[in-house]
N, C-alpha and C positions, 0 to 999 in steps of 0.2 A: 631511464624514465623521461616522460617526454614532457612530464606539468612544467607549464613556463612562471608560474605565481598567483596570486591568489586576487581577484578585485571587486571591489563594494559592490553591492549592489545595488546602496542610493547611492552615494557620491561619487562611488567610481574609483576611490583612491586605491592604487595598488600594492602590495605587499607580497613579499618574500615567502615562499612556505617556511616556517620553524616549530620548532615545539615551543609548545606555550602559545600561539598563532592560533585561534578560533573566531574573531569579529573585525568590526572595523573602529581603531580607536578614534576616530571622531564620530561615529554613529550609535555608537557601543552595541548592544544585541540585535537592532532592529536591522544591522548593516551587515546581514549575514554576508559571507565570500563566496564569490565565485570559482571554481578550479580554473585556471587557462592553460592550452595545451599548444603545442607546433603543432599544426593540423598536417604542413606540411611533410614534416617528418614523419609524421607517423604513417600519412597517407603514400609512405614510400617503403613501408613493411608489412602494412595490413590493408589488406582490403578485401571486398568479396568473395573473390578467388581464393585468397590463402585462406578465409574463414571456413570454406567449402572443403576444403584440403584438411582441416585442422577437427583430428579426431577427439578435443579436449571439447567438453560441453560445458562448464562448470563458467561462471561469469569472468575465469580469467585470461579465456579465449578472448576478449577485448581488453587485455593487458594492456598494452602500449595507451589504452585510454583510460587507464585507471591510476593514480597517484601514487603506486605505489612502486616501490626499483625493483629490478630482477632479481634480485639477490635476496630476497625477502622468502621464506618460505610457506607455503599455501596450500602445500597438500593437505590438511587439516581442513581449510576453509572452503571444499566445496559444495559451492553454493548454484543456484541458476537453473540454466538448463527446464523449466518448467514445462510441459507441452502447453500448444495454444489451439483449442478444440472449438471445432464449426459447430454451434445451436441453432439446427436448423427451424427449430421447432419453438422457440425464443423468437429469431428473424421471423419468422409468420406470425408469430404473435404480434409483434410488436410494429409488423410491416416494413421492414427493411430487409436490402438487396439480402446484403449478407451479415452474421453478425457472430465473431469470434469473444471466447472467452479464454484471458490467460490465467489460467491455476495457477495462481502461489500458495494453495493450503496443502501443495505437494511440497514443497520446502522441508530442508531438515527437522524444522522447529515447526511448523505449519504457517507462516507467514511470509510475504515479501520483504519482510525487516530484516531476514537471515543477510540479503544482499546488503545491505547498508553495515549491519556488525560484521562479516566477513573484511568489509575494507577498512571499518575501523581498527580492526584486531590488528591486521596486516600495520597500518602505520601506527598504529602503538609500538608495536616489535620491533619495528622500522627505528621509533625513537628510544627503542628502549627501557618504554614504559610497562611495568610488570602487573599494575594494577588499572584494570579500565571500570568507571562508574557509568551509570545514565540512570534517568529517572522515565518512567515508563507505566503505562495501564495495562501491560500484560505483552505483547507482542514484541515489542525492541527488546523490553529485557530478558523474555526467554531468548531470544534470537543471542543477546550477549551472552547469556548464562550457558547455553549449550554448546555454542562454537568455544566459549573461551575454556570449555571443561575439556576440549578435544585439542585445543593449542597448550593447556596447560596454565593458562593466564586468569588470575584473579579477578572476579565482578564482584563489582558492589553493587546495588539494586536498592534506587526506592522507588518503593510504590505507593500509591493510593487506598487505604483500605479499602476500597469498595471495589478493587482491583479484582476478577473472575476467581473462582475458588481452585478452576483448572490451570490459570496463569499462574497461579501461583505456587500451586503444586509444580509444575516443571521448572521452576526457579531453584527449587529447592531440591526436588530430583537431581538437577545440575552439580550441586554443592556452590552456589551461588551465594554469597555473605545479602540478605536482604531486611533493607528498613521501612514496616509498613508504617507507612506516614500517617498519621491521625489529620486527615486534609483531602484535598482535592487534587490531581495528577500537577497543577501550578504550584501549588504548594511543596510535592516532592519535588519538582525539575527546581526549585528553589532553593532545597535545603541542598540539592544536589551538588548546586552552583554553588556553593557555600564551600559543600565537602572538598571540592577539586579546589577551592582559593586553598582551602585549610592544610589538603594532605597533601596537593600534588599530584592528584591523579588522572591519569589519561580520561579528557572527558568527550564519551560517546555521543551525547546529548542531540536529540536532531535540531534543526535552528542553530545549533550552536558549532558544532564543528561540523567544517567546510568540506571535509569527504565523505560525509554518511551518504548524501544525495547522489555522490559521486556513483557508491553502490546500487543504488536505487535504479538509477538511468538504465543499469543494463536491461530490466524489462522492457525498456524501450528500443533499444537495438536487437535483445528478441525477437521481439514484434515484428520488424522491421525486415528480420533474415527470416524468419518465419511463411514472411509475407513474400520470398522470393524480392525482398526492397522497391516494394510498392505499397507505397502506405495508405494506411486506410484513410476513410476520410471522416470520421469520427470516433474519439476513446473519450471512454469516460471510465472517472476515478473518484474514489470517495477521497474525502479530506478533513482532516484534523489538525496536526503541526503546520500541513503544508509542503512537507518534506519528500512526500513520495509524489505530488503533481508536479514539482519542483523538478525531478530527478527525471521525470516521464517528459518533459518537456526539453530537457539539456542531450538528455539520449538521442531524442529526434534531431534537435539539430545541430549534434554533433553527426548523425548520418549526414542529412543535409549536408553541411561544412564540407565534411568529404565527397561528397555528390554520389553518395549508394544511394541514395531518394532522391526526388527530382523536387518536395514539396512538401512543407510540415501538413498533420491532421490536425485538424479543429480537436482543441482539449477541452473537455465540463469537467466541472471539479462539483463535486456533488456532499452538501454537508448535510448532517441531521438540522431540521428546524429546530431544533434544543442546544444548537450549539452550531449557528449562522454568523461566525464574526465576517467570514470574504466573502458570504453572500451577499450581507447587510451592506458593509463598504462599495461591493461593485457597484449595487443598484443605487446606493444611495452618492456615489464618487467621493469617500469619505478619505482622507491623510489615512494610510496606513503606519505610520510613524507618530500621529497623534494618538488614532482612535481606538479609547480604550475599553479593555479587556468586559468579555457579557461574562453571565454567571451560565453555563454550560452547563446541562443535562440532559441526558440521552440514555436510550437502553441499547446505542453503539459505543459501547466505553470507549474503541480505539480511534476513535473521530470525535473524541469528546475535550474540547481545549479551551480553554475563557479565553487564549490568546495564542494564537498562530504565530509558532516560532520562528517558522521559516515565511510565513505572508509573502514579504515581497516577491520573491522566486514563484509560489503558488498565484500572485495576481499577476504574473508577466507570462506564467505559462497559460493562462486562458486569454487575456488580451490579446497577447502577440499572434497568435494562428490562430481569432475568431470564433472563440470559443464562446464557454456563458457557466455561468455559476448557479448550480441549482438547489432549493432547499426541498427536504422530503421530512415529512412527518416519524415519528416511530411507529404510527400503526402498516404504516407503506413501506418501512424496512423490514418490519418482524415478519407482514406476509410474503414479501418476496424469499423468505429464506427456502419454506416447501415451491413456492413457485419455481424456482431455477435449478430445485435439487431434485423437484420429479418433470423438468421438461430440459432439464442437461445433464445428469447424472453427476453435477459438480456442487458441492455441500458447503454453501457460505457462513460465517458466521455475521452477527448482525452489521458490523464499520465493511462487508464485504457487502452487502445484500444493497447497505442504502446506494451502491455507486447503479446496481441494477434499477433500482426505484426512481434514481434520476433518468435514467433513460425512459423507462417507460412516463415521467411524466413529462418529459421533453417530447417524445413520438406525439403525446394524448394534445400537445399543446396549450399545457394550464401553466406552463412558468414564460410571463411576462417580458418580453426584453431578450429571453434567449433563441437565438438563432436555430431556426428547426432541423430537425434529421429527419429526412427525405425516405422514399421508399426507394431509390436508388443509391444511396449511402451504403459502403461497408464499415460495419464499428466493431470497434473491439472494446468491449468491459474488462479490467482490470480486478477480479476475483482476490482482493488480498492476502486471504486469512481462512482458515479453515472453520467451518461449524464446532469441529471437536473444542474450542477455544472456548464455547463460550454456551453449554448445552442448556442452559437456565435460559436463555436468551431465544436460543433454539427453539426450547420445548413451548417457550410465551406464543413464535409464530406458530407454531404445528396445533397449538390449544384451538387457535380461531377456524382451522379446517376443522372440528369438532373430531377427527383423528381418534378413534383408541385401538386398541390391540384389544381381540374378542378370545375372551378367555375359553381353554376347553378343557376336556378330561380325559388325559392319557388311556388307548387304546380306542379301537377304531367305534366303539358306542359315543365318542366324544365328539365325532366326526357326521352331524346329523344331514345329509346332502339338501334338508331345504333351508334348515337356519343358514350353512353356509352360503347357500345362494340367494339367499334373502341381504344378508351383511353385507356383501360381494356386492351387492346392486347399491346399498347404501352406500358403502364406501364410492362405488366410481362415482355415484351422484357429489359427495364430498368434492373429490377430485377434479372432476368439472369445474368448479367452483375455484376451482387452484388454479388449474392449468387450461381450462376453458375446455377442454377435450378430453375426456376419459380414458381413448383407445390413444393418443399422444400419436396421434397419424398410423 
């Protein structure tokens, strides 16, 4: 294993990896850890070349950068591997060169979380810990509850009641032990916090333990080997904990580090306006370490957090490579869900849809302060989460296309050739309305 140890990331102060090891004790939570690695070592086992060589797709084809030892076993934990698909039809929309989208609602569980509990699971077993907790709105802890059903290891799960009625059923499809918290998703990461002082138990928690992000990053070296290691020159990501812009941002310039890129991408971390804590701070240049917790509401549950666990990592990954933090309304998330699901054939659910809504109001140039994307720019969106997560959510955007399904009557009298071509004309006029283009080029 090549992690050299673990350091703040306010004060800097280094530590040891151990169990029991998740913050910084002079910071205490807001001092989330950095992983640190030998670049050089590792840069003298993996690179390019052997990735190209390397018929394992799964995110532990970047082993040597991930925290965990060889001896650890992972065939259970394949995760990764997403494809990353050209919209071309998006890029014209939206006027830019080129414009990729990486599907993580093809993931085991339908989320990019799967990668963050795959590396937790792994250094759990690593320490020997039999029982892993987190506290989650639906997406980390199916992502715990399903890997850990396939490694054999115990989750505990609290949730939020208000947590999706689909999130919850695959908890429990799992065999996953879950506590629906009478509260708000701060509320269970609270009691959770509680549970791990109390029982001991390996805690998954994002913001809180130091390798979840670790997992995360490999979408970013995806990307990046995707890209033939040319990177684009804008991603945007939606944001909630913090955890996954965080993880998007270390993956790049652990490429960088090694020299497979030559250059990080401008990162936008894109949050619901119902739940703006690192919008509010960028703009406003507030202490992250003071400035306390908003009361968060969104119909993006999974970008829904009064307080950003991981913040500082999530405000170092848009400052550092020139990025911008943007806020999108919920009526600008719910319609982009049919927008990008009839002009890409890729089915967002709503914390997936608002990272699209960010772009398109960065392109339109209505957010303030933020650095624009160009009609010569390639970007890539970060599709998190699948629509199947969250189809109440779904169904709010698909209502505003005025959308229904025209009901008929079995055998071919049901079949009248001018109603249908009368509805046929309605509908693309709808569509239009969606997608700007009826016939979609």
């Amino acid at each position: 294993m090549f992690l050299t140890g673990l350091r703040c990331t306010v004060c800097s102060d280094a530590y040891r990896p151990a169990p029991g090891r998740y913050v910084c004790d002079r910071c205490g939570e807001v001092g989330t850890l950095d992983a640190r690695y030998d670049y050089a070592a590792i840069g003298r086992v993996l690179s390019p070349d052997t990735l190209a060589a390397d018929s394992e797709r799964s995110i532990w084809r970047y082993r040597p950068l991930l925290p965990v030892g060889p001896d650890v076993a992972v065939s259970a934990l394949g995760v990764g591997g997403t494809p990353l698909i050209e919209a071309e039809r998006l890029a014209e929309r939206w006027g830019v060169e080129q414009l990729w989208i990486k599907d993580e609602g093809r993931q085991p569980t339908g989320s990019l979380k799967d990668r963050a509990s795959a590396v937790a699971l792994a250094k759990a077993a690593e320490e020997g810990a039999e029982t892993v907790t987190t506290a989650s709105t639906g997406n980390a802890a199916a992502a715990l509850a399903g890997l850990a059903a396939g490694t054999g290891q115990t989750a505990v799960i609290f949730v939020p009641e208000t947590a999706p009625e689909a999130k919850v059923a695959q908890l429990l499809a799992y065999g996953a032990f879950v506590m629906l918290v009478e509260g708000t998703y701060d509320d269970a990461v609270r009691l959770c916090q509680e549970a791990v002082d109390r029982f001991g138990w390996y805690n998954r928690n994002t913001g809180i333990n130091p390798y979840v992000g670790e997992g995360k990053k490999t979408v970013a070296l995806e990307i990046a080997e995707q890209l033939g290691w040319e990177a684009p020159d804008a991603v945007f990501v939606s944001v909630g904990d913090g955890s996954i812009i965080g993880g998007v941002h270390k993956g790049f310039r652990d490429a960088l580090e090694l020299g497979w890129i030559d250059r990080m991408p401008r990162i936008y971390g894109v949050q619901a306006a119902g739940s703006s804590y690192m919008v509010d701070a960028w703009r406003n240049g507030e202490d992250l370490t003071t400035k306390p917790p908003v009361s968060a509401l969104t119909a993006a549950d999974s970008i829904s957090a009064d307080l950003p666990r991981d913040r500082v990592k999530a405000m170092a990954a848009v400052v550092e490579t020139g990025g911008g933090w943007v806020s999108v309304d919920d009526d600008a998330i719910l319609e982009m869900i049919p927008t990008v699901s009839a002009d890409s054939g890729i089915f967002p659910e709503p914390a997936a849809a608002a990272a699209f809504a960010g772009l398109a109001e960065v392109v339109a140039g209505t957010q303030e302060g933020v650095p624009p994307v160009g009609a010569t720019d390639r970007v890539v969106v970060i599709s998190t989460g699948s629509g199947l997560k969250d189809i109440r959510g779904v169904m709010r955007g698909i209502d505003r296309t005025g959308a229904v399904p025209l009901p008929v009557r079995p055998g071919p009298d049901g079949l009248d050739p001018d109603e249908i071509a009368a509805r046929m004309e309605q509908w693309l006029e709808r569509l239009k309305g969606v997608t700007g283009d009826p016939l979609h080029g």
